[in-house]
C-alpha positions as CSV (number, residue, x, y, z in Angstrom):
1,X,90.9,67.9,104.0
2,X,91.8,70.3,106.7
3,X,90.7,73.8,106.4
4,X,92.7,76.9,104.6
5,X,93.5,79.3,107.4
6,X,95.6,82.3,107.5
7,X,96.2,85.1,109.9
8,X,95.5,88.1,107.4
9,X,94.1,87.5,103.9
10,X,94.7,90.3,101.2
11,X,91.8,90.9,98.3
12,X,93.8,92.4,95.5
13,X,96.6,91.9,93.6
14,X,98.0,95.7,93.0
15,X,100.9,97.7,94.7
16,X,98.9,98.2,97.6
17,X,98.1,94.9,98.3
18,X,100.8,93.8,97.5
19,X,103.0,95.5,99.5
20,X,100.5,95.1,102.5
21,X,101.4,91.4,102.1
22,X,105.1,92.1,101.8
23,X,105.5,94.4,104.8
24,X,103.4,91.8,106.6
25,X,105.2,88.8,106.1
26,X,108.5,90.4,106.7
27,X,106.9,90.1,110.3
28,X,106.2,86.6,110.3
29,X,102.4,86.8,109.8
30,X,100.9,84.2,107.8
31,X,99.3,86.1,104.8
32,X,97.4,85.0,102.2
33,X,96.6,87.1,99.0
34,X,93.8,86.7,96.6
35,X,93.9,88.0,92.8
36,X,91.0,87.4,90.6
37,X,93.5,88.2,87.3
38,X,97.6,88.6,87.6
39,X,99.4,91.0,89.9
40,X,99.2,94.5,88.5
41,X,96.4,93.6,86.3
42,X,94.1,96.6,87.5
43,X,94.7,100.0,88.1
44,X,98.3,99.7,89.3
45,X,99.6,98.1,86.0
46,X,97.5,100.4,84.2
47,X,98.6,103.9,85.6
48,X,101.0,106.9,84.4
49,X,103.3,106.1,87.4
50,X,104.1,109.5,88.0
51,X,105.9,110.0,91.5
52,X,105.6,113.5,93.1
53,X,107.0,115.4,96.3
54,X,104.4,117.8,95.0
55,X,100.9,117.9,97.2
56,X,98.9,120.5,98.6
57,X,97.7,118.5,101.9
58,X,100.0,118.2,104.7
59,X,99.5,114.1,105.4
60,X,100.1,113.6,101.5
61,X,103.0,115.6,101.6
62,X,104.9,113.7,104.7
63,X,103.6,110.2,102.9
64,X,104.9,111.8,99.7
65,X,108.6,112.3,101.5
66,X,108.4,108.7,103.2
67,X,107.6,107.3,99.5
68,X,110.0,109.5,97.3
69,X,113.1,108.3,100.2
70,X,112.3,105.0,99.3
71,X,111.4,104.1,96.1
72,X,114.4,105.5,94.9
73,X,115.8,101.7,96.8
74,X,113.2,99.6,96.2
75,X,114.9,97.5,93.7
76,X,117.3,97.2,96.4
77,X,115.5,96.5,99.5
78,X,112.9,93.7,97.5
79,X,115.7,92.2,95.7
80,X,114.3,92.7,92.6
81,X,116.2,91.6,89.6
82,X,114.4,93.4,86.6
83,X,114.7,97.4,86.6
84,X,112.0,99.9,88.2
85,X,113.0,101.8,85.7
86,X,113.2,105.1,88.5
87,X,113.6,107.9,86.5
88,X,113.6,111.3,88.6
89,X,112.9,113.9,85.1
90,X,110.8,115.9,87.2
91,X,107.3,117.4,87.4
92,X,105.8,120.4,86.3
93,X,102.7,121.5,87.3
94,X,101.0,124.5,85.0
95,X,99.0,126.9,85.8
96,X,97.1,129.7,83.1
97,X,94.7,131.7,85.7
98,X,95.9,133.4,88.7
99,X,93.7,131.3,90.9
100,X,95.5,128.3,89.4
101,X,98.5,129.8,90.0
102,X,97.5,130.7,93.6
103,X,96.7,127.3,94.5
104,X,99.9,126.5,93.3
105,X,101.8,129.3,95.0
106,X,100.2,127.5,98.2
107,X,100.8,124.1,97.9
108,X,104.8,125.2,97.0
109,X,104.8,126.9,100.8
110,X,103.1,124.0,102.3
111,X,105.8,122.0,100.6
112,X,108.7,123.7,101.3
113,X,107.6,124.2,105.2
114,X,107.5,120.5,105.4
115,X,111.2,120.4,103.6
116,X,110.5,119.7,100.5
117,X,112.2,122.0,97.5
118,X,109.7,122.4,95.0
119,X,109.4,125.5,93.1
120,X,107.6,128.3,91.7
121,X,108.7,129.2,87.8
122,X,107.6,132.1,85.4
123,X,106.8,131.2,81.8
124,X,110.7,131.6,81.2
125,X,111.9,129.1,83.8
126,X,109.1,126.8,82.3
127,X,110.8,126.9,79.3
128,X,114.2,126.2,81.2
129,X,112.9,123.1,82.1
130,X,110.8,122.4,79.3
131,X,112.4,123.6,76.1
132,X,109.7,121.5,74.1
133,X,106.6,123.4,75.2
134,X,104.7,126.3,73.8
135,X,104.4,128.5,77.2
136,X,101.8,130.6,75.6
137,X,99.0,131.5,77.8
138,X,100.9,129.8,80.6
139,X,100.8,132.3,83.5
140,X,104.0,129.9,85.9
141,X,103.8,126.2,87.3
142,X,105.4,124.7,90.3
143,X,108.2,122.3,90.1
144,X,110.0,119.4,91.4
145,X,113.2,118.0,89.7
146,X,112.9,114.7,92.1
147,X,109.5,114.0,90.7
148,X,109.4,111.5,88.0
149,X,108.3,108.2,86.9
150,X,108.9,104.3,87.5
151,X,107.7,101.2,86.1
152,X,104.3,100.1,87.8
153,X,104.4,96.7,86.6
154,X,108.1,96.1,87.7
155,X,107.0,97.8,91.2
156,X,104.3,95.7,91.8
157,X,105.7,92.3,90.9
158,X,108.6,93.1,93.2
159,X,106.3,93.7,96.5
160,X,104.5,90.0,95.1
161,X,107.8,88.5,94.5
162,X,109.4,89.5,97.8
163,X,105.9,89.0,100.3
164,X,106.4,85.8,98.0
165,X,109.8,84.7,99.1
166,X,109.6,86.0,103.2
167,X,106.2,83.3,103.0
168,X,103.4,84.5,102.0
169,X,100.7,83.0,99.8
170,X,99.9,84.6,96.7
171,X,96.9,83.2,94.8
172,X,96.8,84.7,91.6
173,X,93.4,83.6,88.9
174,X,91.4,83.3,91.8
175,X,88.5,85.6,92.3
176,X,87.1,86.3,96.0
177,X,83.2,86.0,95.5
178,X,82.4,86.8,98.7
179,X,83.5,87.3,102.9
180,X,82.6,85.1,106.1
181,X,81.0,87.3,107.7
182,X,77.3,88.6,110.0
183,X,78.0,92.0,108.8
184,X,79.7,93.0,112.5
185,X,82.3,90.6,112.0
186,X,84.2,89.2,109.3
187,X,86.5,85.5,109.9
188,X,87.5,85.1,106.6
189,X,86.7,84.4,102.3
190,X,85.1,82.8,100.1
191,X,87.0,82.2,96.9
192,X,86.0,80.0,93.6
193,X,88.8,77.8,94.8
194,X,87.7,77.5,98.9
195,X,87.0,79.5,101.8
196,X,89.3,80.4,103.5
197,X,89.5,81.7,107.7
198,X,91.8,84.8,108.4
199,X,92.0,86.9,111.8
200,X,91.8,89.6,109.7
201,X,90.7,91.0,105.9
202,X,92.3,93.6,103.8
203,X,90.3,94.9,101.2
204,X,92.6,96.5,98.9
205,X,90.6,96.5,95.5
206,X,90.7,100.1,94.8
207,X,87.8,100.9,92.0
208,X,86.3,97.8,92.8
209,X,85.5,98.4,96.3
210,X,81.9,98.7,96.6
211,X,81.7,95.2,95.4
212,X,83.5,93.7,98.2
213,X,82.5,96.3,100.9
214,X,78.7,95.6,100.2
215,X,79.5,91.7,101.2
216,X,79.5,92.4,104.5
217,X,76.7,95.3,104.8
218,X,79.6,98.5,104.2
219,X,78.5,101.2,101.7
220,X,82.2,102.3,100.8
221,X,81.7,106.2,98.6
222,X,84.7,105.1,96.0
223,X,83.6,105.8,92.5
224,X,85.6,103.6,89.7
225,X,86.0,106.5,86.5
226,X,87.9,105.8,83.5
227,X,91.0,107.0,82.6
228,X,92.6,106.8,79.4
229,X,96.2,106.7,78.1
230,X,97.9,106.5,75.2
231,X,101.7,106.0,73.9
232,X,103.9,106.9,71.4
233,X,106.7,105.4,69.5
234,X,110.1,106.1,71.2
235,X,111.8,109.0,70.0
236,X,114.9,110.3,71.2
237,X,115.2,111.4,74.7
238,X,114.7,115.1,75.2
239,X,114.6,117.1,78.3
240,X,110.9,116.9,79.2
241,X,110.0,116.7,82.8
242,X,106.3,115.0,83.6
243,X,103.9,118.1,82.6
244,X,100.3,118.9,84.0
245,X,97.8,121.6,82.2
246,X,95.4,123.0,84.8
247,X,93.5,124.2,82.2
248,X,92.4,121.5,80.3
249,X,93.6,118.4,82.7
250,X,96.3,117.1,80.2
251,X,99.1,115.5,81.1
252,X,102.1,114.1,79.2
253,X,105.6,113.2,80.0
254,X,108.1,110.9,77.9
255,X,109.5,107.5,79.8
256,X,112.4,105.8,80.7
257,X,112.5,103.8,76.7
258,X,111.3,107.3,74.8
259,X,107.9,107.0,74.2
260,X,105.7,109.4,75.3
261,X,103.1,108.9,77.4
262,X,99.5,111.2,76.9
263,X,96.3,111.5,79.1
264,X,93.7,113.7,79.9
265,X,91.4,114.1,82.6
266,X,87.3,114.2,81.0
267,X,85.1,115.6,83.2
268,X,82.6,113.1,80.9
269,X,84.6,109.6,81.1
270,X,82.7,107.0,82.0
271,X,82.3,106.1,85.8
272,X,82.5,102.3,85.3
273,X,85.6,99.7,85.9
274,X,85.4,98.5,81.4
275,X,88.7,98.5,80.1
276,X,87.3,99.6,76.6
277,X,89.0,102.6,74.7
278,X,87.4,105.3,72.6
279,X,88.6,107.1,69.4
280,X,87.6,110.4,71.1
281,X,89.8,110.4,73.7
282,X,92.6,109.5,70.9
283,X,91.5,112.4,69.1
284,X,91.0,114.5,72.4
285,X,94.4,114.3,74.0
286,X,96.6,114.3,70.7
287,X,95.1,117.7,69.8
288,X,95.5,119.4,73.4
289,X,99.1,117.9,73.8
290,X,100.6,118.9,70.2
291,X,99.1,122.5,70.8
292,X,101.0,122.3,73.8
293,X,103.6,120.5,73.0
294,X,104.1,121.1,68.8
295,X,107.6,118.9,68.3
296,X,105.5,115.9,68.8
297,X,103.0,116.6,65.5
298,X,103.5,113.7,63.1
299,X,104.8,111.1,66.2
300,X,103.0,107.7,65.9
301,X,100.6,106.3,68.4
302,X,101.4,102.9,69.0
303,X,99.0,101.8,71.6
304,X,96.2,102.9,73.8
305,X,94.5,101.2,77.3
306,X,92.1,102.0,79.7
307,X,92.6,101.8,83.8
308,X,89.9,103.1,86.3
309,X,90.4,105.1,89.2
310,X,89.1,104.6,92.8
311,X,87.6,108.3,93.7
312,X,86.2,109.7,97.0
313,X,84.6,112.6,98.0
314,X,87.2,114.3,98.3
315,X,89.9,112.7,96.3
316,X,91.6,111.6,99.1
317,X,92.6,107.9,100.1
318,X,90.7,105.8,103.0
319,X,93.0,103.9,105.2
320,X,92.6,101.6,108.1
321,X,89.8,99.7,110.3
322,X,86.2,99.9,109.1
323,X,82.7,99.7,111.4
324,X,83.0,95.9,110.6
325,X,85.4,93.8,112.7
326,X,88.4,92.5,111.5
327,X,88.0,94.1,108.7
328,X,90.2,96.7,107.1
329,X,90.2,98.6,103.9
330,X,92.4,100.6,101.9
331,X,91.2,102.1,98.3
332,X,90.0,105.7,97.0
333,X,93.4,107.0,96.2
334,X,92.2,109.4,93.2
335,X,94.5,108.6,90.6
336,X,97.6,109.2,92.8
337,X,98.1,105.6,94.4
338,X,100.5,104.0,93.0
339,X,103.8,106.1,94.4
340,X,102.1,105.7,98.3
341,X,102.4,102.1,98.2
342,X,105.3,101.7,100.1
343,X,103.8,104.0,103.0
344,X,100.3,102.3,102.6
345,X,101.7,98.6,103.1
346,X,103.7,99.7,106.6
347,X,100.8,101.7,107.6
348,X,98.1,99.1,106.9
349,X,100.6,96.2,108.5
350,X,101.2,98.5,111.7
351,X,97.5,98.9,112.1
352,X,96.7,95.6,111.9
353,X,99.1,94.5,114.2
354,X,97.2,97.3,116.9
355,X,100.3,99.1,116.5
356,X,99.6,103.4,116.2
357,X,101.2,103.9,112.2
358,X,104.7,105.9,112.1
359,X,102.6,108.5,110.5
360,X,99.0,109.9,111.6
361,X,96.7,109.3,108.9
362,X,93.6,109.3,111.5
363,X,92.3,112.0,108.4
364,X,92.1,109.2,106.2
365,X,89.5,107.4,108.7
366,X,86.4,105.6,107.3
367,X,84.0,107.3,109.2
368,X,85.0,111.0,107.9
369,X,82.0,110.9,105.3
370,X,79.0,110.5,107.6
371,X,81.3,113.0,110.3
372,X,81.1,115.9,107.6
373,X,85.1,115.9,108.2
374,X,86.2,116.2,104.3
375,X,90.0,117.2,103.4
376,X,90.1,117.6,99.6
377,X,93.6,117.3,97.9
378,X,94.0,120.2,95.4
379,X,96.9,118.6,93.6
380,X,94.9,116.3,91.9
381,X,94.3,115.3,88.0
């Protein structure tokens, strides 16, 4: 039997990986991508999918523009057949202190230097935009009618299927269990099914990272925490833009079929990768949202799931080579991920291919954490 070889093999089966295996074998590279479960079984499938112009760092605001061009075309440019179900309803951030409100008054400038044309509103254009809340207490909120919402599964099947049809291999039920590696160089993975030798190894795990970073001697600082979400039966559609509570860190907006989709940020939630769901956080988030939001008292839950986050110091992604040869990582997006996919699979195929990425994202660089040269991302929930 010869030996399985490959010139870059992918660890992970979400958008990111994905679509590093997509943009990669639209330039004739021989990829090979491992998923322990299905594609999109992790924390891509299992996200709000919100899609946002609106940061409040300048690099996630010019990947932000690159993404919200694109996605728009996905369906498009991967060929897709099934709907990404892009819905631009829009995005409204909310702020009840003034230093919330300050924060958002800042990110807005940033954006708007940059070209983007979000928005600050007072309680009254709030309720423009949002005829369903109750804006009491609410002090203004910045917001973006461009923002909105697509389907993550759809998203991420059409990176898999299209990497899929330009050639690469895409290995799904097969768990990596470990790297070829001395811990300065890494050649390629072990998987339950084979090894397998590759020029070069993308870890693109997200909250599982530390797992497969500590296989070849890398102490990675991404924390997996718990998010929760839960979703309603479909009720008609309403005008209802994607809405975020700096108060309380709730966040609700209603999708593409109707439903409405609820989550809240705990400060408590469980810092672990489980896919288990509580009854508090039911409780939790119905009672924030219908104080905010009183037209949806009496609306049914009809299910409930559990994804985890990949968080960093300071909530901001790392991209690129690591201190280990051949190597290369991408994770510890903060809950905001899924819309920088299709930025994160041509900046991760550029790189690997020595090439300098259309967009600087040297900020994003491994070694930040022991260099003391942290960015944090405001807009974050």
């Amino acid at each position: 039997m010869g030996r399985n070889t490959a010139d870059v093999a992918v660890i992970g089966g979400g958008v990111h990986g994905c679509s590093i295996a997509y943009h990669l074998a639209k330039r004739g590279v021989k990829t090979v991508l491992f998923e322990k479960d299905y594609l999109s079984s992790g924390s891509s499938g299992r996200s709000a999918a919100g899609l946002r112009y609106q940061f409040g760092t300048e690099v996630n605001c010019r990947l932000a523009k690159y993404n919200m061009e694109k996605i728009p075309h996905l369906q498009e440019e991967l060929e897709y057949k099934a709907d990404l179900e892009y819905d631009p309803a829009g995005y409204l951030w909310i702020a009840y202190s003034e230093s919330q409100l300050d924060q958002l008054k800042k990110n807005v400038a940033l954006q708007n230097s940059l070209g983007i044309d979000s928005v600050i509103l007072d309680p009254a254009g709030i309720k423009e935009v949002a005829p369903g809340l109750n804006v009491e207490g609410m002090l203004g909120a910045s917001f973006n009618q461009k923002d909105g919402h697509v389907n993550p599964h759809t998203m991420n099947f059409a990176y898999g299927d299209a990497a899929r049809r330009l050639g690469a291999e895409i290995h799904t039920k097969t768990a990596v269990t470990g790297l070829l590696t001395d811990n300065e160089k890494v050649w390629g993975v072990k998987t339950e099914k084979g090894d397998w030798e590759a020029g070069a190894v993308v870890c693109a795990v997200n909250a599982w990272a530390r797992e497969v970073c500590g296989w070849c001697g890398l102490d990675v600082p991404v924390t997996p925490e718990r998010h929760q979400i839960l979703i309603t039966e479909p009720v008609e559609r309403m005008k209802h833009p994607m809405t975020l509570c700096l108060d309380d860190g709730s966040y609700w907006k209603q999708c593409p079929n109707g439903t409405f989709m609820l989550g809240w940020g705990n400060p408590d939630e469980k810092k672990d990768t489980s896919y288990e769901s509580s009854w508090q956080f039911l409780e939790e988030v119905s009672k924030r949202v219908v104080a905010k939001m009183p037209c949806l008292k009496g609306v049914r839950v009809v299910r409930q799931w559990t994804g985890p986050y990949g968080i960093t110091p300071d909530e901001q992604a790392i991209m690129g080579t690591t201190p280990v040869e051949n190597f290369y990582f991408v994770g510890g997006w903060s809950g905001h991920g899924l819309q920088f996919a299709p930025s994160s699979g041509r900046i991760m195929s550029e790189i690997i291919m020595g090439e300098e990425p259309f967009l600087d994202i040297s900020c994003f660089r491994f070694s930040r954490f022991e260099e003391g040269c942290l960015f944090p991302e405001p807009a974050c929930i």
